[in-house]
Residue frames relative to the residue before (quaternion, step in Angstrom):
aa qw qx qy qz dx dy dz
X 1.0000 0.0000 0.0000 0.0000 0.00 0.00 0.00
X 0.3226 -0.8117 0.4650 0.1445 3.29 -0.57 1.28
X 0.1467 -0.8329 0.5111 0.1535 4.11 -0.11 0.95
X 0.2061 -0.6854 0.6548 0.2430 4.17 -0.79 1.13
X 0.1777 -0.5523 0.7870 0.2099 3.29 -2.20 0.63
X 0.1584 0.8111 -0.5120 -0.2342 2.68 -1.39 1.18
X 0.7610 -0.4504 0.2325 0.4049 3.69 -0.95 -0.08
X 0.2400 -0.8657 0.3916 0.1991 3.00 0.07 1.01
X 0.6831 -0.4896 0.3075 0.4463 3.97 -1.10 1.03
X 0.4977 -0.5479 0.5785 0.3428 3.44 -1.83 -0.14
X 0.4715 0.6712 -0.4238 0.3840 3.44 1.30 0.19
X 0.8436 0.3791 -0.0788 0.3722 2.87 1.01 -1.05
X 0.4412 0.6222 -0.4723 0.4418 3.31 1.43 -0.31
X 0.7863 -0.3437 0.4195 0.2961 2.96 -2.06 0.47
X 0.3014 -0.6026 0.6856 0.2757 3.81 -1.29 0.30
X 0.5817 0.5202 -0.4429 0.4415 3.36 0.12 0.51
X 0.6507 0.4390 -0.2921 0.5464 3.67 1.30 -1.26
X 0.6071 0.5584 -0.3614 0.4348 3.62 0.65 -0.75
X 0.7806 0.3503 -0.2787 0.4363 3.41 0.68 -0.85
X 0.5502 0.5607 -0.3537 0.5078 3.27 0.87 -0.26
X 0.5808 0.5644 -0.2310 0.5392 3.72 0.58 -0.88
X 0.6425 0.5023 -0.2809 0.5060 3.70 0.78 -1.35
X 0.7248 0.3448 -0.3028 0.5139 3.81 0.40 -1.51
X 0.5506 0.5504 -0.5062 0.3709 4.12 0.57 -0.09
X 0.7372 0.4168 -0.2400 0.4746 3.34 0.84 -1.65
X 0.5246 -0.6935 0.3691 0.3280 4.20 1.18 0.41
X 0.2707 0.7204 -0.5390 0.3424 3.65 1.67 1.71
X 0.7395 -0.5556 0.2617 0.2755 2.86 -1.35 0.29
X 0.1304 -0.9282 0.3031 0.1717 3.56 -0.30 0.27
X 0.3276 -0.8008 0.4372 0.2456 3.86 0.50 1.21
X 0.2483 -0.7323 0.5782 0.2601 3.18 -1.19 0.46
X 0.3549 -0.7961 0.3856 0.3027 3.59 -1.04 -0.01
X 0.6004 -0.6132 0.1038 0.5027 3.67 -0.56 0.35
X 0.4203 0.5843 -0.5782 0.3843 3.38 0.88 0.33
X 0.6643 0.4972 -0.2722 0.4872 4.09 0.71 -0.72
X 0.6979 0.4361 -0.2462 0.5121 3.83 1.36 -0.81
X 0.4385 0.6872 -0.3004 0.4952 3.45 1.64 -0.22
X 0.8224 0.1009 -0.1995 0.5231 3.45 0.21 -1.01
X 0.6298 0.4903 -0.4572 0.3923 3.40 0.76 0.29
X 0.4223 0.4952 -0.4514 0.6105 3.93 1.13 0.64
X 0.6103 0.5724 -0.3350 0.4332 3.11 0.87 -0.91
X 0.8092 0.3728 -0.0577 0.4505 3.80 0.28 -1.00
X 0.6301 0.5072 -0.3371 0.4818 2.89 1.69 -0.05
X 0.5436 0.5444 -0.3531 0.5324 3.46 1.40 -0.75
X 0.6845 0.6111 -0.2540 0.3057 3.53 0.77 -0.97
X 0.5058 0.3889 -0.3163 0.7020 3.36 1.68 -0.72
X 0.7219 0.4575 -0.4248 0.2986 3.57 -0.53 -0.88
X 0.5278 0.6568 -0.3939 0.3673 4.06 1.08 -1.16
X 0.6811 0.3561 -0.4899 0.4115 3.83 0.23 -0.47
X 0.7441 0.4686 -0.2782 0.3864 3.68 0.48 -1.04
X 0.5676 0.4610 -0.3582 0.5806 3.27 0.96 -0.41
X 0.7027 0.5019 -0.2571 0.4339 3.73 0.48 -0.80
X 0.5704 0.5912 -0.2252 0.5238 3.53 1.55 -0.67
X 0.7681 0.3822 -0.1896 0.4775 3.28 1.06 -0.96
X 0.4455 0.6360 -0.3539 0.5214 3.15 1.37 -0.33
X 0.7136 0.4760 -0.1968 0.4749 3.62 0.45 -1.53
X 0.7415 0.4005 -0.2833 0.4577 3.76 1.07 -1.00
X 0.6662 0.2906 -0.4048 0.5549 3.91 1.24 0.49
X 0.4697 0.3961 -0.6363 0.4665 3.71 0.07 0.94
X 0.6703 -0.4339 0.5526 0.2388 3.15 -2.17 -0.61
X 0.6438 -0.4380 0.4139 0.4716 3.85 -1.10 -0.29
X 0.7099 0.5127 -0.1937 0.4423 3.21 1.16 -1.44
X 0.5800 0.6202 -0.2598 0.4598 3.89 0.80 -0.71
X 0.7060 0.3894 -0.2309 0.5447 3.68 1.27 -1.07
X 0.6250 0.4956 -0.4583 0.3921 3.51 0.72 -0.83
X 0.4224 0.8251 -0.2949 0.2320 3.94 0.93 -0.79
X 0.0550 -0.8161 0.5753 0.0077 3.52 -0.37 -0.05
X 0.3284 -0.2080 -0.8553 0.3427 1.09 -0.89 2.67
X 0.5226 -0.4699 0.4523 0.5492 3.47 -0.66 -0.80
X 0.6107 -0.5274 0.5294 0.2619 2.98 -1.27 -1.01
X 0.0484 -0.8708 0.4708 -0.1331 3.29 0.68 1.20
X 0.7196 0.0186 -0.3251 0.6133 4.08 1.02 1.50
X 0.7491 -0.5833 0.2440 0.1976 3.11 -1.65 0.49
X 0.0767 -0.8656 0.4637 0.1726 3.25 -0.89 0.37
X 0.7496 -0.5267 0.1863 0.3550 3.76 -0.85 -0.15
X 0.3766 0.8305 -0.3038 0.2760 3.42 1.38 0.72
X 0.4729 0.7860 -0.3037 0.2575 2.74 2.27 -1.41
X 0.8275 0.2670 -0.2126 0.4458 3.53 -0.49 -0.93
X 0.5844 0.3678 -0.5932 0.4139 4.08 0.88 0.42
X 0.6479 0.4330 -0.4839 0.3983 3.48 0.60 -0.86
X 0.6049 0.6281 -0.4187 0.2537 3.44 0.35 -0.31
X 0.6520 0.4942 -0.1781 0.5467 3.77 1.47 -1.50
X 0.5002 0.4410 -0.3842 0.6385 4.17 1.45 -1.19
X 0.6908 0.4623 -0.4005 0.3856 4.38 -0.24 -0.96
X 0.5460 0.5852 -0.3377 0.4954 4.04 1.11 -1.13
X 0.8147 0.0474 -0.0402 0.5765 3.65 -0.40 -1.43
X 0.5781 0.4622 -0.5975 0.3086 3.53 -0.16 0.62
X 0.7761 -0.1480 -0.2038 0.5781 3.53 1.29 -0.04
X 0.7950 -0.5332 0.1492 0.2478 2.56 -0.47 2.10
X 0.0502 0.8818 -0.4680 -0.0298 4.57 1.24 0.25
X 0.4550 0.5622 -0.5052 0.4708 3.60 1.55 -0.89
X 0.9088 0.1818 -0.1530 0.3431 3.18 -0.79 -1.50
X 0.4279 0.5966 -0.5451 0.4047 3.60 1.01 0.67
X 0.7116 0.5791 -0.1581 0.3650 3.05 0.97 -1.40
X 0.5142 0.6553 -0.2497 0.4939 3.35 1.52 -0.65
X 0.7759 0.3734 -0.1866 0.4730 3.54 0.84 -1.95
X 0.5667 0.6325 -0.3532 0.3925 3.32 1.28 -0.61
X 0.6333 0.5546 -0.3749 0.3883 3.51 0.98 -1.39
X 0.7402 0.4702 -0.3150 0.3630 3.10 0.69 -2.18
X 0.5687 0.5680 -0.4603 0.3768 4.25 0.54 -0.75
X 0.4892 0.7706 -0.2130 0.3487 3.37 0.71 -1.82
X 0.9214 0.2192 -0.0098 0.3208 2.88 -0.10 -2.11
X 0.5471 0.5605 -0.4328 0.4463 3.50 1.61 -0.85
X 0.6929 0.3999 -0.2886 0.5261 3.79 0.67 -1.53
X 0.6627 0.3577 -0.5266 0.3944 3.77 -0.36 0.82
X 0.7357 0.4535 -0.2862 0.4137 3.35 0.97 -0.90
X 0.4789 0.5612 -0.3992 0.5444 3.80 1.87 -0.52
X 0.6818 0.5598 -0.3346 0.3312 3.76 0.54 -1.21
X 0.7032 0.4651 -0.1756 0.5082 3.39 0.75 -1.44
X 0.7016 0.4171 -0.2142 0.5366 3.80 0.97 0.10
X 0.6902 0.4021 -0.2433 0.5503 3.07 0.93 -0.28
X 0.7126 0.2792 -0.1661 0.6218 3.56 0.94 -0.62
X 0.5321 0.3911 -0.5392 0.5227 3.71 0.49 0.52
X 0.5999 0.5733 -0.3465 0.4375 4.02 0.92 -0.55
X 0.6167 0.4328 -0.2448 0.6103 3.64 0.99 -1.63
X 0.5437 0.4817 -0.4939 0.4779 3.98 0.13 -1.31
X 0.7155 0.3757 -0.4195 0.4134 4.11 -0.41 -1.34
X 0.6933 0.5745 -0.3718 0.2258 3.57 0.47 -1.43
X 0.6046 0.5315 -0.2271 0.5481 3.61 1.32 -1.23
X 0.8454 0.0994 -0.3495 0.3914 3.34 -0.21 -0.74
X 0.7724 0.4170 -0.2884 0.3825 3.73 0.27 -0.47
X 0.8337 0.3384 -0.2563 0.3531 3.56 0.89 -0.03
X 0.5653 -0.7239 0.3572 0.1700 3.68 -0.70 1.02
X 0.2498 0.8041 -0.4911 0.2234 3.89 0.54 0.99
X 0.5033 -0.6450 0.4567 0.3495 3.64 -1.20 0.38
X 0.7296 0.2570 -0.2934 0.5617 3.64 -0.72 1.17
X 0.2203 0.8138 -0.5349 0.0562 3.49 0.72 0.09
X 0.7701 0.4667 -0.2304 0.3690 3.43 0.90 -1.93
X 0.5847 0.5416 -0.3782 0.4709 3.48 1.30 -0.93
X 0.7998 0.3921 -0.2745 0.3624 3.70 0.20 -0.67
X 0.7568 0.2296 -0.3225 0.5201 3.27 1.62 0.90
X 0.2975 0.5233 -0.5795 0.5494 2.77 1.58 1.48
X 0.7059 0.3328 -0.4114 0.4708 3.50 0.45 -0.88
X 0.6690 0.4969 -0.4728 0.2862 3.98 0.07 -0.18
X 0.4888 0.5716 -0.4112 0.5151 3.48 2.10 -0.50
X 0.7611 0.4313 -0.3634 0.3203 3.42 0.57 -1.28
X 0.7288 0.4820 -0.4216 0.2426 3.84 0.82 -0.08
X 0.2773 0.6722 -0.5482 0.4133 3.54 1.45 0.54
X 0.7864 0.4135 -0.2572 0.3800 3.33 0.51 -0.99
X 0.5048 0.4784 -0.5183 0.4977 3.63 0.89 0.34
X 0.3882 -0.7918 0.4476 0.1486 3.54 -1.12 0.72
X 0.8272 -0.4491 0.1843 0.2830 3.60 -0.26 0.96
X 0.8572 0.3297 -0.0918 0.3849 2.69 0.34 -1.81
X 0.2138 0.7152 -0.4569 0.4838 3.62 2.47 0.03
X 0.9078 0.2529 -0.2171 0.2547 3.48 -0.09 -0.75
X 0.4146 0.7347 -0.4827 0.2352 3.58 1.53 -0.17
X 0.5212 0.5743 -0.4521 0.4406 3.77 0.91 -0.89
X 0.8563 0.2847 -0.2876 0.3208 3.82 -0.25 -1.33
X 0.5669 0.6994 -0.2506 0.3560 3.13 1.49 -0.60
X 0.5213 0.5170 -0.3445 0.5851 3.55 1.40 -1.39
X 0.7753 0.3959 -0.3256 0.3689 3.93 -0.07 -1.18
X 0.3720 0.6236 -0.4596 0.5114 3.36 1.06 -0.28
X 0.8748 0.1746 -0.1285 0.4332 3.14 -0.18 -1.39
X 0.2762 0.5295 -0.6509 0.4688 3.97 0.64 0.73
X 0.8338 0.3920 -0.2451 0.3019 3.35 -0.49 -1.76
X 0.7591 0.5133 -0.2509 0.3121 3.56 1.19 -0.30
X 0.2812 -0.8419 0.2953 0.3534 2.65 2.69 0.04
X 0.0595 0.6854 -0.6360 0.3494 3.57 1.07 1.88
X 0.7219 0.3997 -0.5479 0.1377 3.08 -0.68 -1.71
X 0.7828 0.2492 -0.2653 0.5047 3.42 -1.99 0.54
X 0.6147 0.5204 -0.3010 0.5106 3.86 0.47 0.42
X 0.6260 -0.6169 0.3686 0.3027 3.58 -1.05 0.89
X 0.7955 0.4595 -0.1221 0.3758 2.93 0.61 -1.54
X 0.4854 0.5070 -0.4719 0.5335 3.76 1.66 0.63
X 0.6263 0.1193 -0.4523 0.6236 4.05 0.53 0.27
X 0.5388 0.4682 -0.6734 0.1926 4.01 -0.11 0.06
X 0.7916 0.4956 -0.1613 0.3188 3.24 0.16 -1.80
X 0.5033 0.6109 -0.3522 0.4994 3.80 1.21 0.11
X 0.7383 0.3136 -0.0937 0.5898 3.48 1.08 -1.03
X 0.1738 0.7842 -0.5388 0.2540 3.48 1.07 0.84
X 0.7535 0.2087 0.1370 0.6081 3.19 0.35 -1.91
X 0.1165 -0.6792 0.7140 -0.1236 3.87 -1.51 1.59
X 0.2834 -0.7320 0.6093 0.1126 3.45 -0.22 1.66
X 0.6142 0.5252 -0.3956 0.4364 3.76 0.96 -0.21
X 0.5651 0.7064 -0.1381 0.4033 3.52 1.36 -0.49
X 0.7215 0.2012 -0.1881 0.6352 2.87 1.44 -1.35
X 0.3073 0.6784 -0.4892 0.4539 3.88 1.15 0.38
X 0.6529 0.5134 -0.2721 0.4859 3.89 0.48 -1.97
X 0.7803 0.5332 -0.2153 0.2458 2.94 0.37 -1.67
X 0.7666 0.4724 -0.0904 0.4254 3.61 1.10 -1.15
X 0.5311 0.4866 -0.3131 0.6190 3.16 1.84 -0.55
X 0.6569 0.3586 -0.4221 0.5116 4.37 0.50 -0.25
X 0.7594 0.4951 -0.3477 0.2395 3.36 0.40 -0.74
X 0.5093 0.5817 -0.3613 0.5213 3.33 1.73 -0.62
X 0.7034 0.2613 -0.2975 0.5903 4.03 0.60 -0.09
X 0.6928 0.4948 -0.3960 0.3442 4.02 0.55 -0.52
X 0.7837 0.3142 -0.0692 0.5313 3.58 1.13 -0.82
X 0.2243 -0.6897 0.6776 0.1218 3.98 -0.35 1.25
X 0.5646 -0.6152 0.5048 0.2187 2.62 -1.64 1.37
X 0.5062 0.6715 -0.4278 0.3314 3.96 1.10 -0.78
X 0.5936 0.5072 -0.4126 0.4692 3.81 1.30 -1.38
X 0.4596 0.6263 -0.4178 0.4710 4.05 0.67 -1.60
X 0.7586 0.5683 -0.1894 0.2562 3.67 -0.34 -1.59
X 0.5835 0.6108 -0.0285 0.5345 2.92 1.29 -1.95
X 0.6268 0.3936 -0.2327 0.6309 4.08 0.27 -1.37
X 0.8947 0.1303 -0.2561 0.3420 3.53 -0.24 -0.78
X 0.3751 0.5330 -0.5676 0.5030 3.73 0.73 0.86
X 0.6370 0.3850 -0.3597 0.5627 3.96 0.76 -0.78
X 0.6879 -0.5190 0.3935 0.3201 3.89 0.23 0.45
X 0.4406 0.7711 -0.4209 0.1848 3.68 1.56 -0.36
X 0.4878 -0.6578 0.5067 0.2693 3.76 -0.82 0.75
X 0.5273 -0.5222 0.4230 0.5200 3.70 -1.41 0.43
X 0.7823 0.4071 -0.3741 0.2869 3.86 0.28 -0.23
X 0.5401 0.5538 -0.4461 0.4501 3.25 1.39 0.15
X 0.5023 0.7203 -0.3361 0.3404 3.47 1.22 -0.51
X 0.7404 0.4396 -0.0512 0.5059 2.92 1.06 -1.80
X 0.7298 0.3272 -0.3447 0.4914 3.41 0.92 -0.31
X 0.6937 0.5131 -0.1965 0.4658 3.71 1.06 -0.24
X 0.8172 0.1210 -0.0510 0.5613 3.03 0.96 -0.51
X 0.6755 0.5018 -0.3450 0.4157 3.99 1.15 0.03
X 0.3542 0.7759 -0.3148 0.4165 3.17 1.90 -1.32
X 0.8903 0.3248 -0.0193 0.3185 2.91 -0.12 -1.93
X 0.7608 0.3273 -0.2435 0.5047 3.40 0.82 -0.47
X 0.4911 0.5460 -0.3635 0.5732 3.59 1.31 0.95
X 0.5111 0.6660 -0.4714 0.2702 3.59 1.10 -0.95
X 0.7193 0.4682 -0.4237 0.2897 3.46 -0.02 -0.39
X 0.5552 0.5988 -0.2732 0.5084 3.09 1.30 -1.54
X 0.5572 0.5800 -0.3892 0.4490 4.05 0.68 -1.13
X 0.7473 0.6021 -0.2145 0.1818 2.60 0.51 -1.41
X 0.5329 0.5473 -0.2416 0.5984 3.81 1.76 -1.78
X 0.6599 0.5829 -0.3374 0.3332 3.52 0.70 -1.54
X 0.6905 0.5540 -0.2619 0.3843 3.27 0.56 -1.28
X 0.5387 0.7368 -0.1690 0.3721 3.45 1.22 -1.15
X 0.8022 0.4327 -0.0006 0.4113 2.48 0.50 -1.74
X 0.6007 0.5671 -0.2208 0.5185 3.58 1.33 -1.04
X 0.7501 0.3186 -0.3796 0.4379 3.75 0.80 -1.09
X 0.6074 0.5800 -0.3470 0.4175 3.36 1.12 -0.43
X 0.4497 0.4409 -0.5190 0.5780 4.11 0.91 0.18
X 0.7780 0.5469 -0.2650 0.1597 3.33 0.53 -1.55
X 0.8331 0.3633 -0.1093 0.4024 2.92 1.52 -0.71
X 0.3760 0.5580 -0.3522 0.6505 2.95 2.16 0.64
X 0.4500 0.7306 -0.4681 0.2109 3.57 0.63 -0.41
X 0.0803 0.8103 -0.5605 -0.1509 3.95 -0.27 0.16
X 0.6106 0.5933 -0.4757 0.2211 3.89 0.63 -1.12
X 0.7214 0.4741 -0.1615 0.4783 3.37 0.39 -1.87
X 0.7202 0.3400 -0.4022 0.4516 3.53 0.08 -0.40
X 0.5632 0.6591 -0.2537 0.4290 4.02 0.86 -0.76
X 0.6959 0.4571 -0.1424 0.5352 3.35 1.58 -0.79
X 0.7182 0.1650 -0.1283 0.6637 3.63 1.14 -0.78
X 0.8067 0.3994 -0.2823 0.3317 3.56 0.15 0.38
X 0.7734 0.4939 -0.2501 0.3086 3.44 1.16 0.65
X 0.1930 0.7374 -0.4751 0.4395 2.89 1.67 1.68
X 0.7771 0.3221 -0.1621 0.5159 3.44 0.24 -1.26
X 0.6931 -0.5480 0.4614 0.0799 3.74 -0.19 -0.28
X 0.6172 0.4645 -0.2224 0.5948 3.08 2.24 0.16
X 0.2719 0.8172 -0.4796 0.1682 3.52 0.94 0.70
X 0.8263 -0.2008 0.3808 0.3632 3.52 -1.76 0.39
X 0.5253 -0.5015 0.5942 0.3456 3.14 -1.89 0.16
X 0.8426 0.3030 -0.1929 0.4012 3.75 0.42 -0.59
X 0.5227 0.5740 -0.3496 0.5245 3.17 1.77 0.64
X 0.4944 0.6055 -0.2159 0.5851 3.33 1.84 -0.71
X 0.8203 0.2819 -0.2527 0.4287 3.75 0.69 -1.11
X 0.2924 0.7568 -0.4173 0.4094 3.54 1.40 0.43
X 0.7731 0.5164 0.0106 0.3683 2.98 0.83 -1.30
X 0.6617 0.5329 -0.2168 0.4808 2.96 1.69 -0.27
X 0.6554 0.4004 -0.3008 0.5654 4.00 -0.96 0.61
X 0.5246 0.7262 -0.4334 0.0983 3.44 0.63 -0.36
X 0.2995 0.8124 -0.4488 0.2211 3.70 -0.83 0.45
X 0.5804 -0.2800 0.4135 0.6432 3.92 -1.24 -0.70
X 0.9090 0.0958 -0.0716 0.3994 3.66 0.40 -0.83
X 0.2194 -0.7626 0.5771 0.1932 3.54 0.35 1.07
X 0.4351 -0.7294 0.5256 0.0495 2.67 -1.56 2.00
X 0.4746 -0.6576 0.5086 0.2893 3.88 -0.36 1.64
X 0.7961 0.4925 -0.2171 0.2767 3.19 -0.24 -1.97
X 0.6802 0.2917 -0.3486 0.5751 3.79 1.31 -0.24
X 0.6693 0.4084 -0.4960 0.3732 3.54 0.43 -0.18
X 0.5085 0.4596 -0.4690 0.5570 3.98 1.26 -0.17
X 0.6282 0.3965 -0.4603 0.4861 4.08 0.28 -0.11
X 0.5729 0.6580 -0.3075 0.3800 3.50 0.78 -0.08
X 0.6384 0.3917 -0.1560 0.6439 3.15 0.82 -1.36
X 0.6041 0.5605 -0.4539 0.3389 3.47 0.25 -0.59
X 0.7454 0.4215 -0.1786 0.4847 3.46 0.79 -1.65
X 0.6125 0.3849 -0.4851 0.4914 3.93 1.04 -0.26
X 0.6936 0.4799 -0.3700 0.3895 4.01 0.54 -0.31
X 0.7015 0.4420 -0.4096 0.3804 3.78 0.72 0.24
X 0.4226 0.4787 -0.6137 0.4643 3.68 1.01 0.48
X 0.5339 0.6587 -0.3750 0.3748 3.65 1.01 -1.28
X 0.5029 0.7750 -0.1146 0.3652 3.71 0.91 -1.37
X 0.8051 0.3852 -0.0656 0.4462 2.69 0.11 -2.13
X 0.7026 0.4310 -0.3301 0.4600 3.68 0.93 -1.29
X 0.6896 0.3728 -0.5503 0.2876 3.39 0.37 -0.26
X 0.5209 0.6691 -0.3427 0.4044 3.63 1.13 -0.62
X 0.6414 0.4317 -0.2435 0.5856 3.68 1.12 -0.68
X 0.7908 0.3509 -0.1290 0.4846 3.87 0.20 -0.94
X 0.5794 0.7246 -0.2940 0.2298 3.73 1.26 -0.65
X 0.5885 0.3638 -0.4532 0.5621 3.69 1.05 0.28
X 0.7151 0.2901 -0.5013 0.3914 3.59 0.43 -0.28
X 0.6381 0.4876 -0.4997 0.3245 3.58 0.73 0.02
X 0.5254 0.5266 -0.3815 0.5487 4.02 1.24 -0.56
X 0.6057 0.4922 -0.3996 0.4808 3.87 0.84 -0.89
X 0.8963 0.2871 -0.1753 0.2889 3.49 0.20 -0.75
X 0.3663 0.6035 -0.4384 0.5561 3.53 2.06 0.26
X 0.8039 0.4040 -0.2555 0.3539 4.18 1.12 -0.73
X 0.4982 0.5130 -0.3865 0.5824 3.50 1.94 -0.33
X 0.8546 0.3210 -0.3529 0.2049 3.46 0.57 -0.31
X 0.3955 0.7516 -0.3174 0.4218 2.91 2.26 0.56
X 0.6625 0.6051 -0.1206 0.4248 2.92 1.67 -0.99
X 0.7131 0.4496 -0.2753 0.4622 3.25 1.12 -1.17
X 0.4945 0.6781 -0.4413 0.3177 3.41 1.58 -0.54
């Protein structure tokens, strides 16, 4: 007696096989509310300081000292904000901040997308040592270098001058680290191969054909770089607070001062140095979420 198997419908299979099958064939996959649960969760949890900042930057001095605090807003918000503006001087912080910020991300992310190609895709004597020693200077700590550095910048007649926190933050040994570790999985050596059989020069390469297959990665990098830059406080705090042309977070130092440093304006502070901070991620934020998942993937 001869016995048929047959296949049994898609009605009937398990909901589990179906879904499982679905995430193979690259469907979509719903979470449930146990998965939407702790994500609200973690979302309130990031949001609480800034919300809690802004909270703090519409009350008074008196209202915070209190017990409890104060845990919603009140009607202070937009004075402490205008008394926080021209009491230290945010325009032209905001200005010296941008221009520092912006030069040392855009120098990093070029410069280490160039070195990043050089390490992983090209063939040179000393290669491994000269990116041991760029690994090995993350691990020296900053503040090692403020002595030779400040005198540096005496003799060069910096101090109190942009270009003594610009030109330090030129070159990020972490940068060209990011940079050299995506490109060894973002860029096949066959494309490299391919450009220079057509006669293509090392800088057409890099501008045709590294540029582009780095953007994303540029992209976190960049991020990430203006955002040290513009959180920085030590180095700028040291050469920039003679004349009156200091940093955003050298500017909010300065603020609240007194017998009792006033909370409610130093929380309107912080507030105004964290929305340029804001804005970029809101501008730059799919290529930076785009390129945190291509490089999750290619891993």
């Amino acid at each position: 007696m001869t016995t048929t198997l047959t296949k049994p419908s898609p009605a009937v299979e398990p909901k589990r096989a179906r879904r499982s099958k679905s995430a193979r064939a690259g469907g979509t996959m719903h979470a449930g509310p146990i998965a939407y649960t702790i994500l609200a969760l973690f979302s309130i949890g990031s949001l609480f300081p800034l919300v809690w900042t802004a909270i703090a930057a519409s009350r008074n001095n008196n209202r915070l000292a209190e017990t409890p605090p104060p845990f919603w807003f009140g009607g202070n918000l937009f004075h402490n904000l205008d008394v926080a503006w021209n009491e230290a001087n945010l325009g032209q912080a905001f200005l010296n901040t941008t221009i520092v910020a912006g030069i040392s991300a855009v120098t990093i992310v070029v410069l280490s997308t160039i070195a990043g190609f050089a390490f992983a895709k090209l063939r040179f004597r000393g290669r491994n040592i000269l990116m041991l020693t760029v690994i090995g200077t993350m691990m020296v700590p900053p503040q090692l270098s403020i002595i030779p550095l400040y005198m540096m910048v005496a003799k060069l007649n910096w101090a109190d001058q942009l270009q003594a926190v610009i030109f330090p933050s030129l070159v990020s040994a972490f940068g060209v680290f990011f940079m050299r570790q995506y490109l060894l999985q973002a860029l096949p050596d066959e494309l490299i191969e391919a450009a220079r059989v057509d006669g293509a020069s090392s800088w057409r390469v890099v501008w045709h054909i590294v540029f582009p297959a780095a953007r994303p990665a540029m992209a976190v990098l960049g991020m990430l770089m203006f955002v040290q830059a513009w959180n920085d406080f030590l180095w700028p705090f040291l050469v920039l607070t003679q004349t009156g042309n200091p940093t955003v977070q050298v500017a909010l130092a300065g603020l609240g001062r007194g017998y009792t440093p006033d909370q409610s304006l130093i929380m309107a502070g912080a507030l105004l140095g964290t929305l340029p901070l804001l804005l970029v991620f809101a501008i730059f934020g799919k290529q930076i979420v785009g390129g945190i998942m291509q490089g999750a993937v290619k891993g």
